[in-house]
VEXPAPA-610906 format. One record per atom (N, C-alpha, C): x, y, z; residue number from 0. Coordinates in Angstrom, 1 decimal. Last residue first. Layout:
<atoms>
x = X | y = Y | z = Z | num = NUM
...
</atoms>
This chain:
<atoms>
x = -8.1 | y = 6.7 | z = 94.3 | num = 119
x = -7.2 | y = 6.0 | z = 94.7 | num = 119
x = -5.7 | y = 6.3 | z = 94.1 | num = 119
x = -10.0 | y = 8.1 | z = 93.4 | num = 118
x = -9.5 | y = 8.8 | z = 94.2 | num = 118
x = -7.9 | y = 8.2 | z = 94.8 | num = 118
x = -10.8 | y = 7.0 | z = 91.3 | num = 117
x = -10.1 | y = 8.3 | z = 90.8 | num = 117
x = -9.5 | y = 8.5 | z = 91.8 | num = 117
x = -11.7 | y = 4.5 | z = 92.1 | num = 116
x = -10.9 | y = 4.6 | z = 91.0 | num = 116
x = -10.1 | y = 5.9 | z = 91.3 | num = 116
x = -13.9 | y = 6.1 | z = 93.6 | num = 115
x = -13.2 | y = 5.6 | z = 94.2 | num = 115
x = -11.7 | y = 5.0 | z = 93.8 | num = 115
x = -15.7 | y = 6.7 | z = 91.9 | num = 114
x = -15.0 | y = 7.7 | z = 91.8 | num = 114
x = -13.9 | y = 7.4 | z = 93.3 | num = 114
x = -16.5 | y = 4.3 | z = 90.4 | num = 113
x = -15.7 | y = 5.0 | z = 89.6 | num = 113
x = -15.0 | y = 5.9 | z = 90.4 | num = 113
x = -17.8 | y = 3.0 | z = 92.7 | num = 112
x = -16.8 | y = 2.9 | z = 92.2 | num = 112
x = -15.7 | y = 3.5 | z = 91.1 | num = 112
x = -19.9 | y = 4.8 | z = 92.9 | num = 111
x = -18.6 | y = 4.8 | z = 93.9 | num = 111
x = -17.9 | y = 4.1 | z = 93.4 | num = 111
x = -21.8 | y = 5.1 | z = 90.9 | num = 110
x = -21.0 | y = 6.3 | z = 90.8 | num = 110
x = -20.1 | y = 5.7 | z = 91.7 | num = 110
x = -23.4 | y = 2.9 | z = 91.4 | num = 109
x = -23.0 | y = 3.0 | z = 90.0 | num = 109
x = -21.9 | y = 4.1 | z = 89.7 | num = 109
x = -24.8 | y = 3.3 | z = 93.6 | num = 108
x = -23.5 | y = 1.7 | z = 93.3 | num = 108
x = -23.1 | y = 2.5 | z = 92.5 | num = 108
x = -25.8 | y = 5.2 | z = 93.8 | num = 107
x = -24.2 | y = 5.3 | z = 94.3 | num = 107
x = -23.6 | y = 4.1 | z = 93.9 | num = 107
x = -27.9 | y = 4.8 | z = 92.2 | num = 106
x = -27.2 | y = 5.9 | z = 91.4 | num = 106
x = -25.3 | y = 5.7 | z = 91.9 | num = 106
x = -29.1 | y = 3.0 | z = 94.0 | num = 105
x = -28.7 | y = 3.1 | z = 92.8 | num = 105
x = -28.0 | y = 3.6 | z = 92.4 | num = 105
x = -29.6 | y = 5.5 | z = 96.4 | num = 104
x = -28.8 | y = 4.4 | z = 96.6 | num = 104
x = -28.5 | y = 3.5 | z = 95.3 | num = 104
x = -31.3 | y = 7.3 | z = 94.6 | num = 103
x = -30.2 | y = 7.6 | z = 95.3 | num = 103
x = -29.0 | y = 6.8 | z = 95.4 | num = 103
x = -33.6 | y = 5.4 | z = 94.6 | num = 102
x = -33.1 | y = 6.2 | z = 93.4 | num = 102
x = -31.8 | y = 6.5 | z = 94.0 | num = 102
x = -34.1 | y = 5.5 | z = 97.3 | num = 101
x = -34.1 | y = 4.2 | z = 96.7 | num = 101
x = -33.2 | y = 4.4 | z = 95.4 | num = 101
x = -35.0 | y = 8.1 | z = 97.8 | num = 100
x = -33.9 | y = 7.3 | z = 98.8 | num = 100
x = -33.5 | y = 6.1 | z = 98.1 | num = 100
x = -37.0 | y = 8.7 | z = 96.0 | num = 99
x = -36.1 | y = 9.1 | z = 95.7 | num = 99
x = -34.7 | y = 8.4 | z = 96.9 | num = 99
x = -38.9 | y = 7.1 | z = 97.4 | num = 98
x = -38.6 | y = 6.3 | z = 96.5 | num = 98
x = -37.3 | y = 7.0 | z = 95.7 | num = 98
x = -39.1 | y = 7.8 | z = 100.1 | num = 97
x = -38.6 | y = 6.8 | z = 99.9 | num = 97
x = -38.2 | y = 6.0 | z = 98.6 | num = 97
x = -40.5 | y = 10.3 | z = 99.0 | num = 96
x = -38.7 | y = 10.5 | z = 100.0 | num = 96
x = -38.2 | y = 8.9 | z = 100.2 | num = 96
x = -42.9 | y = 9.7 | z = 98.3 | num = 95
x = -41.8 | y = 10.1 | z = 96.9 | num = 95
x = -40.3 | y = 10.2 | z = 97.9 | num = 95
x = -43.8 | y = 8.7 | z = 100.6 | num = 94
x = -43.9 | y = 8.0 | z = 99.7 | num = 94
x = -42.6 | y = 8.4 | z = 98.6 | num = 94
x = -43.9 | y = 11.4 | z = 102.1 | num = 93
x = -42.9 | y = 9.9 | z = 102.5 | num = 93
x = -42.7 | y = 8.8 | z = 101.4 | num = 93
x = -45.7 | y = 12.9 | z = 100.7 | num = 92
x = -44.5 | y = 13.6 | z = 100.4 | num = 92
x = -43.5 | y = 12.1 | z = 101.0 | num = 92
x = -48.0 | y = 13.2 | z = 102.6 | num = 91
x = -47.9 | y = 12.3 | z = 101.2 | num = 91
x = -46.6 | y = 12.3 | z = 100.3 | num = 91
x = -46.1 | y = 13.4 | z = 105.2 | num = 90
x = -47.5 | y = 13.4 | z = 104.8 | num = 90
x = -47.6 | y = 12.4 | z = 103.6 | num = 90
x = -44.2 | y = 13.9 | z = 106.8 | num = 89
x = -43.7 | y = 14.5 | z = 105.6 | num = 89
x = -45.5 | y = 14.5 | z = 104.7 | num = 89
x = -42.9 | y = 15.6 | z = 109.7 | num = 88
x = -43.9 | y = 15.0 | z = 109.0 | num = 88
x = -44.1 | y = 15.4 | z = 107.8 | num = 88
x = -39.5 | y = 13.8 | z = 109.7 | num = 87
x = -41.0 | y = 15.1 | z = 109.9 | num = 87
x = -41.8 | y = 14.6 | z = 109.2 | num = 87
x = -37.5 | y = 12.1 | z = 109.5 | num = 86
x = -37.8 | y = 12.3 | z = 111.1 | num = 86
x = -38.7 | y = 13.0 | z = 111.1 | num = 86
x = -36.8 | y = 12.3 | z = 106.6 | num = 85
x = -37.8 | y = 10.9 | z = 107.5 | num = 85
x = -38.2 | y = 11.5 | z = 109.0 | num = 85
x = -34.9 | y = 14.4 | z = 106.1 | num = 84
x = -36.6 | y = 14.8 | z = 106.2 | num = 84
x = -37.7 | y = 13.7 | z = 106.6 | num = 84
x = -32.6 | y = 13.3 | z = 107.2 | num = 83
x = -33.0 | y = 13.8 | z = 107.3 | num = 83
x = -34.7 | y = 14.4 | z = 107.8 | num = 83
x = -32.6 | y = 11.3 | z = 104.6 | num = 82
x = -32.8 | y = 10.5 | z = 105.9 | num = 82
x = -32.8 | y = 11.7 | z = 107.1 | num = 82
x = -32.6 | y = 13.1 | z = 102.8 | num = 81
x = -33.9 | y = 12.0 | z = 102.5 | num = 81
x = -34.0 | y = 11.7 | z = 103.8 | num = 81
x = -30.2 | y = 14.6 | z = 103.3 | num = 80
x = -31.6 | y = 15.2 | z = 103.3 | num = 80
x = -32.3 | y = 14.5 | z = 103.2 | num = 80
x = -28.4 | y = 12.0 | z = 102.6 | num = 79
x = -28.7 | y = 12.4 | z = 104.2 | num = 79
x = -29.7 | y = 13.8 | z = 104.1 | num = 79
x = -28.8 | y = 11.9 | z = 99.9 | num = 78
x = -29.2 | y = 10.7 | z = 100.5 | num = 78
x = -29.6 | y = 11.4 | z = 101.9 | num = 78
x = -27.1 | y = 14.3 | z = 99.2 | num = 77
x = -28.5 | y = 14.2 | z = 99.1 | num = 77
x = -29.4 | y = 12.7 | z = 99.7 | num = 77
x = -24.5 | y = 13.4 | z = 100.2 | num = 76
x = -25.7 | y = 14.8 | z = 100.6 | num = 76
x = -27.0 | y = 14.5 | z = 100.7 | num = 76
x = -24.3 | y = 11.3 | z = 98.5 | num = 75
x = -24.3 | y = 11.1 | z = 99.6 | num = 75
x = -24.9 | y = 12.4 | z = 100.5 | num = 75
x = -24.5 | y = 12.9 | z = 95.7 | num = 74
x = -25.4 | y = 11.9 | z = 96.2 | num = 74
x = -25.6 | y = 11.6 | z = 97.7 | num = 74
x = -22.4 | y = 14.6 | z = 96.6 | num = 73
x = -23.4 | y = 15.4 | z = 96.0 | num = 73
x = -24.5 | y = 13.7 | z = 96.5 | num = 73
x = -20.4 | y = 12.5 | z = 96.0 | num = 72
x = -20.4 | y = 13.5 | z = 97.0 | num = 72
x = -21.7 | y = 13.9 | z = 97.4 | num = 72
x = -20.9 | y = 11.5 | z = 93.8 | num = 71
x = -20.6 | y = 10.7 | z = 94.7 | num = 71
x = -21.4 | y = 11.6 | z = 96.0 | num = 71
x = -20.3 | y = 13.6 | z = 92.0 | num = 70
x = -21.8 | y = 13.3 | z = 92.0 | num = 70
x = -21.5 | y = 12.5 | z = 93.3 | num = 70
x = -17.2 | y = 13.9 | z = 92.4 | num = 69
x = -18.5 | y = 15.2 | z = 92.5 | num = 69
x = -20.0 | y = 14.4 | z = 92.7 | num = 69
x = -16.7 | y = 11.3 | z = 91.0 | num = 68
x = -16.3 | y = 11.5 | z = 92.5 | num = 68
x = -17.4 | y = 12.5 | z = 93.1 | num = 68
x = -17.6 | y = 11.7 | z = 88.3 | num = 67
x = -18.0 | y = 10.8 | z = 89.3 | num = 67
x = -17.9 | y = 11.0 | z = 90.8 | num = 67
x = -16.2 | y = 13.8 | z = 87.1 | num = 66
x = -17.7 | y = 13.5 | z = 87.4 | num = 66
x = -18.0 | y = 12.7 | z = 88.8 | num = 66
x = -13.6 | y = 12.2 | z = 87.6 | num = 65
x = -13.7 | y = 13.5 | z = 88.1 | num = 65
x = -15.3 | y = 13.7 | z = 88.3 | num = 65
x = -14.4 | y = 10.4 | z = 86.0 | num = 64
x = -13.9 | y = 9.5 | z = 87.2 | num = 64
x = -13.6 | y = 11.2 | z = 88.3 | num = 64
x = -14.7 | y = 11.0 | z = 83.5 | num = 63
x = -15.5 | y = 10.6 | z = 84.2 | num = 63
x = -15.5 | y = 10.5 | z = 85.7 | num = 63
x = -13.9 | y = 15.3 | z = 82.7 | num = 62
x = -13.6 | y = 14.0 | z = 83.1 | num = 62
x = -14.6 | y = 12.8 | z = 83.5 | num = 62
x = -16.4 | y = 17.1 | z = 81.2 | num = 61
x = -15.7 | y = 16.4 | z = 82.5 | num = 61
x = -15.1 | y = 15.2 | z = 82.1 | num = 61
x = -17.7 | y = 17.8 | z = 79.0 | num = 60
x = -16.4 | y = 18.8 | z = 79.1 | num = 60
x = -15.8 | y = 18.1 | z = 80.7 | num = 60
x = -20.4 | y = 16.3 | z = 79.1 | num = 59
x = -18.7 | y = 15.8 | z = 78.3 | num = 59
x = -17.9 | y = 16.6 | z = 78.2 | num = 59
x = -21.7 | y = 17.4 | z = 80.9 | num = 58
x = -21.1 | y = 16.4 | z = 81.4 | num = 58
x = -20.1 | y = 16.2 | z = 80.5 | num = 58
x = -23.3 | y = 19.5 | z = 81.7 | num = 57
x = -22.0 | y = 19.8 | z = 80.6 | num = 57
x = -21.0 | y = 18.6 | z = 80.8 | num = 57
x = -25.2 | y = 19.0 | z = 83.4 | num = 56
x = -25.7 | y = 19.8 | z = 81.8 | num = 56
x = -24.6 | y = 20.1 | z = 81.4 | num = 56
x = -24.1 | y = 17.9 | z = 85.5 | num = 55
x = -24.9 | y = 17.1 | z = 84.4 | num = 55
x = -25.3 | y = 17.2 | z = 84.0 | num = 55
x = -23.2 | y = 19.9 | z = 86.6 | num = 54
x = -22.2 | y = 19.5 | z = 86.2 | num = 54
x = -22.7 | y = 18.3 | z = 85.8 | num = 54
x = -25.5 | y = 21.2 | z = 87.9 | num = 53
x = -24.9 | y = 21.8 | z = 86.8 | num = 53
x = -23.9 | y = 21.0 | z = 86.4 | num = 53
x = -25.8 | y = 19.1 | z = 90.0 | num = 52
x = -26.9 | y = 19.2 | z = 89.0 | num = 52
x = -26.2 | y = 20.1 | z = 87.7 | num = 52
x = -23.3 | y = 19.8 | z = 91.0 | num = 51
x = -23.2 | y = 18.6 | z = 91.0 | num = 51
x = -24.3 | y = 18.4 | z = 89.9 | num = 51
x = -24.3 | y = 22.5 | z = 92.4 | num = 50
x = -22.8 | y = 22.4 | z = 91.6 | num = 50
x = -23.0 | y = 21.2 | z = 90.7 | num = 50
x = -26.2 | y = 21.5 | z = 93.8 | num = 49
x = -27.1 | y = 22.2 | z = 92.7 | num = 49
x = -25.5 | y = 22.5 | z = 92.2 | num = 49
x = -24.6 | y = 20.3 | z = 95.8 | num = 48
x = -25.8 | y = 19.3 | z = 95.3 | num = 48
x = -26.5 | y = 20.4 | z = 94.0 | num = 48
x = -23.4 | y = 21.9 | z = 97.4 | num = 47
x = -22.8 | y = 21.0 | z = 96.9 | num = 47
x = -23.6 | y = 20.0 | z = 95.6 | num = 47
x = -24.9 | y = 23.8 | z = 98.4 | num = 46
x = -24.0 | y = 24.1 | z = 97.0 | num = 46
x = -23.6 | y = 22.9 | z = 96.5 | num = 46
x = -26.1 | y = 22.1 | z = 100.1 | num = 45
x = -27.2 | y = 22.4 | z = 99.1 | num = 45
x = -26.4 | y = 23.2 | z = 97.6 | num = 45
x = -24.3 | y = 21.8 | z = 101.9 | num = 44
x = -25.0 | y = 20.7 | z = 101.2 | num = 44
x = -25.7 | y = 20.9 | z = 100.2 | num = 44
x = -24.0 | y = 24.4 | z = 102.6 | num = 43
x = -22.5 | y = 23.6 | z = 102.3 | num = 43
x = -23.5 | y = 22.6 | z = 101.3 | num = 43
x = -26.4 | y = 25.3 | z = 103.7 | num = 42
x = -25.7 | y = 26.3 | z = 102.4 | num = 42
x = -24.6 | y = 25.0 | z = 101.9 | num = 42
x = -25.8 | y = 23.7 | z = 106.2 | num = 41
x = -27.0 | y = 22.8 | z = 104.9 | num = 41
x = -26.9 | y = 24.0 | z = 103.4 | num = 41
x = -23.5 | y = 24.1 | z = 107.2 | num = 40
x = -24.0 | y = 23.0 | z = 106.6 | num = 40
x = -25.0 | y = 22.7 | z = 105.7 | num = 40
x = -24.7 | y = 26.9 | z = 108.0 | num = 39
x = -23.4 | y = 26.6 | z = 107.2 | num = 39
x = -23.3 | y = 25.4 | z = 106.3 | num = 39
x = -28.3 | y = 26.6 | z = 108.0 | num = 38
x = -27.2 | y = 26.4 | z = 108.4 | num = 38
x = -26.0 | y = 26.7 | z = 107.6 | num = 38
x = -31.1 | y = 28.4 | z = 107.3 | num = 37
x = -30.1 | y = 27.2 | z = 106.7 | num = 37
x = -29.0 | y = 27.5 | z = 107.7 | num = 37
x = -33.5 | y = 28.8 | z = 110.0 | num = 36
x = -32.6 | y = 29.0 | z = 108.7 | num = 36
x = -31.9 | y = 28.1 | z = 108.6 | num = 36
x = -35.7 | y = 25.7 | z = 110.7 | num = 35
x = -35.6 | y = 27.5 | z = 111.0 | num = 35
x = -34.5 | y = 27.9 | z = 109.5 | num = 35
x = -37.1 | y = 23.2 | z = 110.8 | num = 34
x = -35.8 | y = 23.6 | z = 111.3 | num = 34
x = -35.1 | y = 25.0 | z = 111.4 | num = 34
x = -38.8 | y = 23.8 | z = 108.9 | num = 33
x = -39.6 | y = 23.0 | z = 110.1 | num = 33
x = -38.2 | y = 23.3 | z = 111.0 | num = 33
x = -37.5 | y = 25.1 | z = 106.7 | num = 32
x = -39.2 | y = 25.5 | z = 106.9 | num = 32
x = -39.3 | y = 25.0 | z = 108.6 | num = 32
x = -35.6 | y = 23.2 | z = 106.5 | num = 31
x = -35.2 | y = 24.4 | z = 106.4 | num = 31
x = -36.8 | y = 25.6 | z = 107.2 | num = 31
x = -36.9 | y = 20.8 | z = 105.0 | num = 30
x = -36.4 | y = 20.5 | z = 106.5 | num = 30
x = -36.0 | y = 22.2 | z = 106.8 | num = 30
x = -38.1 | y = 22.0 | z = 102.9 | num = 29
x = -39.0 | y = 21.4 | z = 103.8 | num = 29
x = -38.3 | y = 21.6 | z = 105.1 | num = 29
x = -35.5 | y = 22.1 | z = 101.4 | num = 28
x = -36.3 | y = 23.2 | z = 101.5 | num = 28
x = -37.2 | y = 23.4 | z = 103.0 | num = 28
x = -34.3 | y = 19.5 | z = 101.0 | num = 27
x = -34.1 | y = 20.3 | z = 101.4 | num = 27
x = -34.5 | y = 21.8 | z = 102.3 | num = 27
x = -37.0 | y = 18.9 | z = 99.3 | num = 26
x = -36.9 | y = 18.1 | z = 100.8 | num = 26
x = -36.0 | y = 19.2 | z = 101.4 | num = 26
x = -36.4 | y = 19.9 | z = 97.3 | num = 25
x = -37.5 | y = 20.5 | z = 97.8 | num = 25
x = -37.6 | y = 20.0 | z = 99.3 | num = 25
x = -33.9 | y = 18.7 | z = 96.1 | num = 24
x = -34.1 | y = 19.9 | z = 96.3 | num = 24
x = -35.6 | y = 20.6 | z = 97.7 | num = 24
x = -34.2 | y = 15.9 | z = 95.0 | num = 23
x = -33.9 | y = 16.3 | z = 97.0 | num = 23
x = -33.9 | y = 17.3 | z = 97.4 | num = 23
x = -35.0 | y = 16.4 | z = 92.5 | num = 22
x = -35.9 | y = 16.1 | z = 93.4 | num = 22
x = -35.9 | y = 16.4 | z = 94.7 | num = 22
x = -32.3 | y = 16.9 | z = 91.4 | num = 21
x = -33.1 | y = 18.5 | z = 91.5 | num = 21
x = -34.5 | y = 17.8 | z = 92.7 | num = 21
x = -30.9 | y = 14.7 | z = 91.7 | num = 20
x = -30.6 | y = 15.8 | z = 92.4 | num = 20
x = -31.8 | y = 16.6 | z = 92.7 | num = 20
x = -32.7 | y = 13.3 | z = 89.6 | num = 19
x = -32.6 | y = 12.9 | z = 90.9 | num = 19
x = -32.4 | y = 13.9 | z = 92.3 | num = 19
x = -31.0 | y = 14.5 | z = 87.6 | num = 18
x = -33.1 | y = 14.8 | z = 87.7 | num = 18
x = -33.2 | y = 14.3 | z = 89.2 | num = 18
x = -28.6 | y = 13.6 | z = 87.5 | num = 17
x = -28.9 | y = 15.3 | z = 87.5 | num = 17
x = -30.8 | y = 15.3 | z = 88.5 | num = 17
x = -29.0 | y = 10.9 | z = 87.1 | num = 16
x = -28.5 | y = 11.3 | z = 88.8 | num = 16
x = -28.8 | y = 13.2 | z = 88.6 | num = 16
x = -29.9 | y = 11.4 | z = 84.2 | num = 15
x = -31.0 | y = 10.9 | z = 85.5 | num = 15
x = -30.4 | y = 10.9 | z = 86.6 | num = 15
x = -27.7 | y = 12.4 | z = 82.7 | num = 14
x = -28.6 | y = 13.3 | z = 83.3 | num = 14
x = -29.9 | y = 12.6 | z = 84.4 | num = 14
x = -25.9 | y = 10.0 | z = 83.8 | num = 13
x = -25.4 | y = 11.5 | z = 84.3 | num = 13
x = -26.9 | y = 12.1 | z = 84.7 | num = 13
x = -26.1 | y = 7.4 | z = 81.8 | num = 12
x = -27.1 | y = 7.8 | z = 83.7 | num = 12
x = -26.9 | y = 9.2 | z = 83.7 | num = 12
x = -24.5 | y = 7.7 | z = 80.3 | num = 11
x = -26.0 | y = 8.3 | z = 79.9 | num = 11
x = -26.7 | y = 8.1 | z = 81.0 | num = 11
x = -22.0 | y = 7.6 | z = 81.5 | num = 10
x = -22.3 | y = 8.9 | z = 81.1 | num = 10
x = -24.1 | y = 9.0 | z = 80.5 | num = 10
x = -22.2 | y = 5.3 | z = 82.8 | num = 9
x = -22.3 | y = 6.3 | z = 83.3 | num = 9
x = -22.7 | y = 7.5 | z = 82.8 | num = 9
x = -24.6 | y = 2.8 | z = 81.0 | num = 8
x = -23.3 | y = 3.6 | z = 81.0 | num = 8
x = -23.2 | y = 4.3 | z = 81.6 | num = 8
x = -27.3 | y = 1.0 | z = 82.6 | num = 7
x = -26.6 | y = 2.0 | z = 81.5 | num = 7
x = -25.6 | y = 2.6 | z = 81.9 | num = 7
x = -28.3 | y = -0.8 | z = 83.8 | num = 6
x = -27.0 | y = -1.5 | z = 82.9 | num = 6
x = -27.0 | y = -0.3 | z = 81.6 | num = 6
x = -29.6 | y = 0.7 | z = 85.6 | num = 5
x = -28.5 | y = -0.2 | z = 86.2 | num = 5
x = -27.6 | y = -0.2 | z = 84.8 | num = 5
x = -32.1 | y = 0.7 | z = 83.9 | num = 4
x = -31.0 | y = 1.8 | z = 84.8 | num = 4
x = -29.7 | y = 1.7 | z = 84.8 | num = 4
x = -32.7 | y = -2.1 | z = 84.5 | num = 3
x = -32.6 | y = -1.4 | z = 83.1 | num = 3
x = -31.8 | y = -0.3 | z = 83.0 | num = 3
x = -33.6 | y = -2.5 | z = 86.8 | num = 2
x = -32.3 | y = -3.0 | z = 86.4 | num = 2
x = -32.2 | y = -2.6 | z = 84.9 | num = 2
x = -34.6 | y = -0.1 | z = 89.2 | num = 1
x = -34.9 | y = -0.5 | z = 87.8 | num = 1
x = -33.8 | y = -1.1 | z = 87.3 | num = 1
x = -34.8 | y = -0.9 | z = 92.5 | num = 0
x = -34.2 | y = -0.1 | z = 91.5 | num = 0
x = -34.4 | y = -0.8 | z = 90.1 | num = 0
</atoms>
């Protein structure tokens, strides 16, 4: 992970966990293609994850620690579509699923403890 990343502020990470989101979008897609229709669960994950990208184009009408928790969520989704779409054949497509898995896992140091704060 880019330590540069790392030592920005939550609120100016927001819109790079948004762009991150919109990446695991397609993976979502992929596993949906090779696995047949969406499930409850994967409509559940995929609201949860395009809620989560809308709520890092109005991030200063949020609370942080309210932000935070949502993205938390929404990350951990999106982590398990990465780990997920590992089991197919993803082709040239493994490359960017490992590097957005990597992106991911960044983004959560940086969002759990905030929204672990909130929840506590």
């Amino acid at each position: 992970m880019n330590t540069r990343l790392e030592e920005l502020s939550f609120k100016t990470r927001v819109s790079s966990i948004g762009s991150t989101l919109k990446d695991t979008l397609p993976f979502m897609r992929l596993g949906s293609v090779v696995q047949g229709p969406f499930s409850a669960q994967q409509r559940k994950r995929e609201n949860l994850i395009l809620s989560a990208i809308e709520s890092t184009q109005r991030s200063d009408a949020i609370p942080e620690e309210e932000q935070a928790t949502h993205l938390a969520a929404a990350l951990q989704e999106a982590c398990e579509v990465i780990q997920l779409s590992k089991h197919q054949e993803l082709g040239e497509t493994e490359d960017k699923a490992k590097e957005l898995e990597q992106e991911i896992l960044g983004h959560l140091r940086l969002v759990k403890p905030l929204a672990s704060l909130y929840v506590a």
